[in-house]
C-alpha positions in Angstrom: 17.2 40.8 -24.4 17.7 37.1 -24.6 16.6 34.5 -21.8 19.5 32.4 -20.3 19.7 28.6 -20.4 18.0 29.1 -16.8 15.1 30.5 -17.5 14.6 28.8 -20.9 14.5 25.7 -19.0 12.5 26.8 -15.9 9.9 28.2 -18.8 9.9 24.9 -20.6 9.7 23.3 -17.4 6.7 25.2 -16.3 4.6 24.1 -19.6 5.4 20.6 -19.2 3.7 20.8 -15.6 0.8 23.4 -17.0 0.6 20.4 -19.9 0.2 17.5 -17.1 -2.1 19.8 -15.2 -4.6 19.9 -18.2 -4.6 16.5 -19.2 -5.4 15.3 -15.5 -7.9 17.5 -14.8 -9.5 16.6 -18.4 -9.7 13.0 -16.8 -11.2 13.4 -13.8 -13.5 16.2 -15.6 -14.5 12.8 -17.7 -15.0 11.2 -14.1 -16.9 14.1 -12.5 -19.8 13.5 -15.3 -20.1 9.9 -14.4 -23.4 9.0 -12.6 -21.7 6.0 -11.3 -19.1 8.3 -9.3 -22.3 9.3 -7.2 -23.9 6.1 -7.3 -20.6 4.5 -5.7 -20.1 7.0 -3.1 -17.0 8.2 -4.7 -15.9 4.4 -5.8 -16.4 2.9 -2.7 -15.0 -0.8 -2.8 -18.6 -2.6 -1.2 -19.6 -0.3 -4.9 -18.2 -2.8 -6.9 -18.6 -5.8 -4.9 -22.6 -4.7 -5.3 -22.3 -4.7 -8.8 -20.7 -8.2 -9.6 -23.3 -9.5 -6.9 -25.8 -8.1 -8.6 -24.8 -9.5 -11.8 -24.1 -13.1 -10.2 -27.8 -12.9 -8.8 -29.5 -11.5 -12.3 -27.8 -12.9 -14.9 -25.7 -16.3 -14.1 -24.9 -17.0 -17.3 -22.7 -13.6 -18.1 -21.2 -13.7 -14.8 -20.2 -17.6 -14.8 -18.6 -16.2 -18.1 -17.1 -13.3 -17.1 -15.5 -14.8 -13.8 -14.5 -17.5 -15.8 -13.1 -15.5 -18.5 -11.2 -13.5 -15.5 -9.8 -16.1 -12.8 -9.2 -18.3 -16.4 -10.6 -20.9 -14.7 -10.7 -24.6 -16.2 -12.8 -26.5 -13.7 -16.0 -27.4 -14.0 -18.3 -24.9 -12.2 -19.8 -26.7 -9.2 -24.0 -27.2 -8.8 -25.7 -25.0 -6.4 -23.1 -22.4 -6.4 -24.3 -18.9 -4.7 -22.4 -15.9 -5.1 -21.8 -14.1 -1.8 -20.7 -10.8 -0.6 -19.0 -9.2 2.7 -19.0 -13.2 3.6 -16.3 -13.8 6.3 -15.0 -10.2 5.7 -14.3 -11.6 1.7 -15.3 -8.4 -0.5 -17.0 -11.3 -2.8 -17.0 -14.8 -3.2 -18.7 -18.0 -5.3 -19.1 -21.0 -2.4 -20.8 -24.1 -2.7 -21.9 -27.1 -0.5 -19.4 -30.6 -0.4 -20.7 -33.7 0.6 -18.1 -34.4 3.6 -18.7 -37.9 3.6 -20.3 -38.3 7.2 -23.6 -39.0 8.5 -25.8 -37.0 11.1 -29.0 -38.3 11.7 -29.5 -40.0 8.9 -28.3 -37.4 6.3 -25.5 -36.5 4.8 -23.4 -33.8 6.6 -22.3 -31.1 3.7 -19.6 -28.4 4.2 -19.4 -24.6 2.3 -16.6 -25.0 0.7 -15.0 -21.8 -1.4 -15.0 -21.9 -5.3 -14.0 -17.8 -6.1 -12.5 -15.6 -4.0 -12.4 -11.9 -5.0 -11.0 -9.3 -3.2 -11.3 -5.4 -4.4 -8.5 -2.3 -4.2 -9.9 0.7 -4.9 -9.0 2.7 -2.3 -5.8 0.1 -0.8 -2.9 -0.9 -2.4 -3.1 -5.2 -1.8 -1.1 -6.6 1.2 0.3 -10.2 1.7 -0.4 -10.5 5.2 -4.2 -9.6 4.6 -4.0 -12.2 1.6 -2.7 -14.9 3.4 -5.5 -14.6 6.8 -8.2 -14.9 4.1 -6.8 -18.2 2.6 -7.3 -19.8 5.7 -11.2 -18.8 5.9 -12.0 -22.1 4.1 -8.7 -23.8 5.2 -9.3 -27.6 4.3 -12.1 -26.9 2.5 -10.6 -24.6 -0.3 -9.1 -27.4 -2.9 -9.4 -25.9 -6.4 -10.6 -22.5 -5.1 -9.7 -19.8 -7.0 -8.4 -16.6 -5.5 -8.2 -12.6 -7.0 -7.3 -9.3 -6.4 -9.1 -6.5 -8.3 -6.7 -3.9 -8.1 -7.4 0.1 -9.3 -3.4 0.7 -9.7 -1.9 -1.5 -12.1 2.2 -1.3 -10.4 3.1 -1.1 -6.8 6.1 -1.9 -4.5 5.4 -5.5 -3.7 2.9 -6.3 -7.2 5.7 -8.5 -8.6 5.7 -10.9 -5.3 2.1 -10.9 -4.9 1.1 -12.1 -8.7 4.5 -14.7 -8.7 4.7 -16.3 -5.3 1.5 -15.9 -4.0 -2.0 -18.5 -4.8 -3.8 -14.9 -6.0 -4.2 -13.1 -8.9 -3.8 -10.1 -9.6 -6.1 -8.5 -11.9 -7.3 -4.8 -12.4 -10.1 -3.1 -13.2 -9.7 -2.3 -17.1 -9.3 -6.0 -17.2 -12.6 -6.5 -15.9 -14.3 -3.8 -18.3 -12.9 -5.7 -20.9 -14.1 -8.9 -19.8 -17.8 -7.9 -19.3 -17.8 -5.8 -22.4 -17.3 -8.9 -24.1 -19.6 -11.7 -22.0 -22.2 -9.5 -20.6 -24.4 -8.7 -24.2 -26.8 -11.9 -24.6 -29.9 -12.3 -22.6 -29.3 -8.9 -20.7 -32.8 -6.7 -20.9 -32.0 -3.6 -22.8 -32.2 -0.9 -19.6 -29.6 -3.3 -17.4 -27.3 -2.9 -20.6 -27.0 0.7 -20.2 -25.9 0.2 -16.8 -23.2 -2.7 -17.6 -22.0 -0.2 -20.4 -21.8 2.7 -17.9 -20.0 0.9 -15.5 -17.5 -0.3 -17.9 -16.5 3.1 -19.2 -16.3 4.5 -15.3 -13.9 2.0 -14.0 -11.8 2.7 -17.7 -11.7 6.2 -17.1 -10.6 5.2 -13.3 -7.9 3.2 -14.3 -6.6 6.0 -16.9 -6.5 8.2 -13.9 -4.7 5.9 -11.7 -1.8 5.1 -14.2 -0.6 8.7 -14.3 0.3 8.3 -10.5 4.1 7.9 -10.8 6.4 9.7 -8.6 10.2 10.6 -10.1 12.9 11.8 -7.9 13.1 15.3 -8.8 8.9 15.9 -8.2 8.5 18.3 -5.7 7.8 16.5 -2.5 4.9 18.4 -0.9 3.0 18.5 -4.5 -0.6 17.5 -4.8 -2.7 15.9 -7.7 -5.3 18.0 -9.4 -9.1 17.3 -8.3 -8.5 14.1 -6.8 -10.3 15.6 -3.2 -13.6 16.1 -5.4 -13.3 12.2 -6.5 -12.8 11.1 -3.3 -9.2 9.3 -4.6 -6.8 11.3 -2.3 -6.4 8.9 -0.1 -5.7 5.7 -2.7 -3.2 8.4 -4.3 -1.4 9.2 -0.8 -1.3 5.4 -0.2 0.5 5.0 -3.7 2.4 8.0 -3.8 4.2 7.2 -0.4 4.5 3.7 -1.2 6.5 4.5 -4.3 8.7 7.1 -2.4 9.5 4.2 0.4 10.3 1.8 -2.8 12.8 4.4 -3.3 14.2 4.6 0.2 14.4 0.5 0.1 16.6 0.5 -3.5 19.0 3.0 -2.2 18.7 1.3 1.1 20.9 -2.4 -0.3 24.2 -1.6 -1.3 23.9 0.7 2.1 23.1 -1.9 4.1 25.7 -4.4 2.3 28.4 -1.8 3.2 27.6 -1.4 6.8 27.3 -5.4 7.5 30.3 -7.8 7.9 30.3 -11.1 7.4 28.9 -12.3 10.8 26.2 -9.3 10.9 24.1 -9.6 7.9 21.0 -7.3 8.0 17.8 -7.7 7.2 15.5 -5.1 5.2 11.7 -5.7 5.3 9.4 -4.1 2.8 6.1 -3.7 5.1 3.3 -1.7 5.5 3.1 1.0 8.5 0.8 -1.1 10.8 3.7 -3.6 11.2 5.2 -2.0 14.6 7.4 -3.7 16.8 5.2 -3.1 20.0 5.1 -6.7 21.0 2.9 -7.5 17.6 5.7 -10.3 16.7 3.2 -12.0 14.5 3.2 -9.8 11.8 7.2 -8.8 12.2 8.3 -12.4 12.7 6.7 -13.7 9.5 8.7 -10.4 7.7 11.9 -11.6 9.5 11.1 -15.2 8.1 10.3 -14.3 4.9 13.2 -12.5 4.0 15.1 -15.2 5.5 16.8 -14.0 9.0 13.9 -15.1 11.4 16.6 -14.7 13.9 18.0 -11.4 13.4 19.5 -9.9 16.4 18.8 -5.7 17.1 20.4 -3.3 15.0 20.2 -6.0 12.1 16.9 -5.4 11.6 15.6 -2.0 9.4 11.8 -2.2 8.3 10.6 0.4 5.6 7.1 0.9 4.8 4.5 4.0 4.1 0.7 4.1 5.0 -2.1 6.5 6.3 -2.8 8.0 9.3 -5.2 10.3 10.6 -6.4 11.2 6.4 -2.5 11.5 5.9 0.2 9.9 4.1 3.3 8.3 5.3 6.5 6.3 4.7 9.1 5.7 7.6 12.0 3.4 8.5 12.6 1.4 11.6 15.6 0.0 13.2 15.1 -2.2 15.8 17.2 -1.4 19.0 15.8 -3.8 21.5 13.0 -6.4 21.6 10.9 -3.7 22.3 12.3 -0.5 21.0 12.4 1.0 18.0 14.6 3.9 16.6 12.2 5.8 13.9 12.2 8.1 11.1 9.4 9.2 9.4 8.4 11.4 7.0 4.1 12.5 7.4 2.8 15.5 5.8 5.2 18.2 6.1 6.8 17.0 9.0 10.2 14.7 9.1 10.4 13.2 12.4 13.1 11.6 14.8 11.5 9.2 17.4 11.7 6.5 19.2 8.8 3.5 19.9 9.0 2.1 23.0 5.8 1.0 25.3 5.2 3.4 27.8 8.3 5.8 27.1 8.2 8.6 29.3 7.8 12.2 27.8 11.0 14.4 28.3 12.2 11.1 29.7 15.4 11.5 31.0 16.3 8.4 31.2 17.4 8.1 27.5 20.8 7.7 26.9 22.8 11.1 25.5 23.1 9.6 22.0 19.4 9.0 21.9 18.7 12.2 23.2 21.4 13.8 20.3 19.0 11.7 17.5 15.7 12.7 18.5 16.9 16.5 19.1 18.4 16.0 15.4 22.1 17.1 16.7 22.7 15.0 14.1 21.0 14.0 10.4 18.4 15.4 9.3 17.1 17.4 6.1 20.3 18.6 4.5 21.1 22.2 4.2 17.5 22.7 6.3 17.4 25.9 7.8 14.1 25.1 10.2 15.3 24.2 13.7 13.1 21.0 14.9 10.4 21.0 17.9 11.8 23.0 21.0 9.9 20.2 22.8 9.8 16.5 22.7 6.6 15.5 21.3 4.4 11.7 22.5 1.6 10.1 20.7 -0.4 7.6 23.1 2.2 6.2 25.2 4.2 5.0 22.9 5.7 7.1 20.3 8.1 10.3 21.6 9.9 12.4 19.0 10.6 16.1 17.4 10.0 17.0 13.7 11.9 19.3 11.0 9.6 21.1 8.9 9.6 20.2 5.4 9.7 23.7 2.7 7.5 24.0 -0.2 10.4 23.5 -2.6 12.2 20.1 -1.5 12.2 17.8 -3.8 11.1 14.2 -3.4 15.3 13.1 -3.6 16.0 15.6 -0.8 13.4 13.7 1.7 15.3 10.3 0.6 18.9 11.2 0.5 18.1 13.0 4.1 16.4 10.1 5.2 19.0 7.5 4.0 22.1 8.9 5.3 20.7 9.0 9.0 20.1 5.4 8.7 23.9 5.5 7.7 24.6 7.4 10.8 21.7 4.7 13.1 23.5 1.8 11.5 27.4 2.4 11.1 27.1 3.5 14.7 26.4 0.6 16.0 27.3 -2.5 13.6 30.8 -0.7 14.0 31.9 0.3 17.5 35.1 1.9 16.1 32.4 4.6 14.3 31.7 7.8 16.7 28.1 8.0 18.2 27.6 11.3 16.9 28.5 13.3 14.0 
């Protein structure tokens, strides 16, 4: 009896996966035999900032060389410089004292002024609003400096604006094997060198690992990376993982948002991270706004779209701001899609909602397509400022299922309301 084209293809289908399954588990096998995984506390970033401060501090020479080599800095290194690290919340940096000119009881008056800056991503994907609060810890006093990200994963939504329009870096870790491979030989004693050499070939092996974290469309959603839990990576992966599906959400997000907007209602779409919540924390939201270039967008124009951690889990959501204070949410966490709204001090069960906001949390309309789980019979709060219900997500959606579903209930949020001829409801 011959198989049909179905099976063939769900058998070739499961070797591919049985094929992926052996070569990652091979990897982190590689990993798990590592002394350095244990030495680092399952790569811990303070790991690695220990490691270049210990080689600052031994061996001056190789690391003048190697951060040189790295930052491909052409300045003269200054005198006196000191390498230093968890300085002013900086993972690492290089400062050095400036004669400021002035006089103080009879001596000069010198000033710590910043030569390096290195910041490591090990278990964090970089973010610009960190970046730019540590460029002003030696604001005025940071001419020349010269600032880097060591980053564990090579390509992430927002890597392409961070290297290009940003004063930092961005590096990665295979970069900096290379680099001290190739600097840290001379004058090292013999037993330090087997050390160096180790740590080279772990953060290789690391970055192997890390590259095979790419998410497709038709992955099933809820899937999980071999052996990561026993490396203590799960967490860098959910970061990356969610942050690709929200990249996803975004690109299917503009021609969307280009058909719902007329002329005179333009709308913004801001790439952020989860901690950027409209609760009054303008700071963060206004430099978005400003950035993209509608610092003045009015409600309903604004849709944020970001992905995070909470609680040991992974997230990505999208906003839509309703009010100056209100936002309507959707957000996918776990295996749980909510419908919410953010609002300080919402009331739970409130019944002062309006009916359509009652219809969106209650999913009477959107939703995961052709979903057969009914939501929460009740209306769940977190803290006093979150209130929603949640669809269970099945062991066999597929990544494009979560997208699509969460994409055409922004439709619904948005077309509702930029056009008042649309029905509230569907």
């Amino acid at each position: 009896m011959r198989a049909t084209p179905k099976e063939i293809k769900s058998l070739k289908e499961f070797v591919d996966n049985m094929k992926l399954k052996e070569n990652a588990m091979s990897k982190v096998k590689g990993l798990m035999e590592s002394p350095m995984l244990y030495l680092s506390g399952g790569s811990k970033e303070l790991f690695h900032s220990n490691f270049l401060y210990w080689l600052g501090v031994n061996y001056r020479d190789a690391f003048q060389q190697t951060m040189t080599k790295l930052h491909n800095i052409n300045a003269t290194w200054p005198e006196g410089w000191e390498v230093k690290r968890e300085y002013k919340h900086l993972d690492l940096c290089v400062t050095y004292l400036k004669d400021t000119g002035k006089m103080r009881n009879g001596e000069s008056v010198k000033k710590e002024c910043a030569f390096i800056i290195l910041e490591n991503k090990v278990k964090s994907l970089p973010e610009r609003t960190q970046l730019k609060r540590y460029e002003k810890m030696f604001e005025g006093y940071n001419q020349g400096c010269s600032y880097a990200v060591l980053s564990l994963v090579k390509k992430f939504p927002g890597s392409k604006y961070l290297d290009e329009n940003t004063c930092w870096q961005l590096h990665h870790y295979d970069e900096l094997a290379d680099v001290i491979s190739k600097y840290c030989t001379a004058d090292i004693r013999k037993e330090h060198q087997i050390y160096i050499s180790d740590y080279c070939a772990y953060v290789r092996e690391l970055s192997k690992l890390a590259e095979g974290w790419k998410v497709e469309e038709d992955d099933t959603f809820l899937a999980q990376e071999e052996g990561l839990a026993e490396l203590r990576l799960n967490d860098i992966y959910e970061k990356v993982r969610y942050a690709q599906i929200a990249a996803m959400l975004a690109e299917k997000m503009k021609s969307l948002l280009e058909s719902v907007a007329s002329e005179e209602e333009n709308v913004v779409l801001g790439m952020s991270n989860a901690d950027v919540i409209l609760r009054r924390e303008h700071k963060d939201a206004e430099e978005i706004l400003a950035f993209y270039g509608c610092p003045e967008a009015k409600p309903f124009q604004q849709v944020f779209i970001g992905s995070g951690m909470s609680h040991g889990i992974g997230l990505f959501e999208a906003k839509v701001k309703v009010s100056n204070d209100c936002c309507l949410v959707l957000q996918v966490q776990g295996n749980r899609y909510c419908h919410g709204i953010e609002k300080q001090n919402i009331v739970h069960n409130s019944t002062s909602l309006s009916e359509w906001l009652r219809n969106f949390i209650d999913f009477k309309f959107g939703g995961l397509l052709d979903h057969k789980s009914q939501p929460d019979s009740k209306q769940c709060q977190y803290k006093d400022g979150f209130l929603y219900k949640s669809q269970k997500i099945e062991p066999n959606f597929k990544v494009r299922h979560i997208v699509d579903a969460m994409k055409n209930d922004l439709e619904i949020i948005l077309k509702a309301k930029l056009n008042p001829k649309m029905p509230t409801t569907t």
